[in-house]
C-alpha positions in Angstrom: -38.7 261.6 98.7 -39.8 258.8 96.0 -39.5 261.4 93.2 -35.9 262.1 94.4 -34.8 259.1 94.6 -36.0 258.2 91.2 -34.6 261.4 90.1 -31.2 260.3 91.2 -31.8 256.8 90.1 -32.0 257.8 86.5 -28.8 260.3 86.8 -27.0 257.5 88.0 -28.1 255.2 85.0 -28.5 257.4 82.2 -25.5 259.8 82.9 -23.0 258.9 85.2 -22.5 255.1 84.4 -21.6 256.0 80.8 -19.4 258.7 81.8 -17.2 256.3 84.0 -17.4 253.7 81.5 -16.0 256.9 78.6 -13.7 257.8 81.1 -12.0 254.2 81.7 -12.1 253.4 78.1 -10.0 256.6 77.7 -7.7 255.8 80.8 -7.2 252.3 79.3 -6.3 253.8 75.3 -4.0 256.0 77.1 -2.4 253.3 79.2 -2.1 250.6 76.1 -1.2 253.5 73.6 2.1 254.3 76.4 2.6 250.1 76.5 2.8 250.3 72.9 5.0 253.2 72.5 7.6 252.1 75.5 7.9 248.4 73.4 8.0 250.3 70.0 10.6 252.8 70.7 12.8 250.5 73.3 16.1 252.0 71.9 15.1 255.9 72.4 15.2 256.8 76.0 13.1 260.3 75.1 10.1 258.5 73.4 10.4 255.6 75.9 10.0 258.1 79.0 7.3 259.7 77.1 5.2 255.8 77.1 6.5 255.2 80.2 4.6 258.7 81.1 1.6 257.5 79.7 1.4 254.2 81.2 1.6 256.0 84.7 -1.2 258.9 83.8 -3.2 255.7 82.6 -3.0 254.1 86.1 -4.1 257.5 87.5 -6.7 257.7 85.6 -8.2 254.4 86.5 -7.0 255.1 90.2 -9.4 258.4 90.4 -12.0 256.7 88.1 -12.4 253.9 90.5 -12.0 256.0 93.8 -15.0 258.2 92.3 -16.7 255.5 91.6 -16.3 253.9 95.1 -17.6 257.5 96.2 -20.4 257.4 94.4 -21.6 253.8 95.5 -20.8 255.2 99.2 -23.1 258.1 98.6 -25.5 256.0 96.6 -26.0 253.4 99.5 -26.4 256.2 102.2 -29.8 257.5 100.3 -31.0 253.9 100.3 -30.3 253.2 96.5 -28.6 250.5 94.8 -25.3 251.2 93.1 -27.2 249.7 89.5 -30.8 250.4 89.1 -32.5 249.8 85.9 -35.0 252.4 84.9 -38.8 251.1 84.9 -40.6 252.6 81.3 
């Protein structure tokens, strides 16, 4: 079970932390990036909805993001490992 866990331990650390973090980054350019479209184009109501769209698939994005990662914690904690291991050379 030792092997498994260390298995798991260093999918956790070397793959899925860095994916969450990619996929927030990306959640939050697509959030600013509608901010800064609905403030730019305040006087067209087209390209405003359009910022305004990406401001609320930002937040979804960081809604599911989080959620997975609460998921994954959850499932992390249930086979006995911490949610942030570091990996021992």
């Amino acid at each position: 079970m030792s092997v498994l866990n260390d298995f798991l331990a260093k999918v956790v650390v070397q793959i899925i932390n860095p994916l969450i973090l990619l996929l927030t980054a990306g959640a939050f350019a697509v959030f600013v990036w509608g901010a800064f479209r609905l403030v730019l184009n305040a006087g067209d109501a087209a390209k405003r909805e359009e910022g305004r769209s990406a401001i609320v698939w930002g937040i979804v994005g960081f809604v599911i993001i989080f959620g997975v990662y609460g998921i994954l914690n959850f499932a992390l904690h249930t086979f006995g490992l911490d949610s942030v291991q570091k990996i021992s050379q």
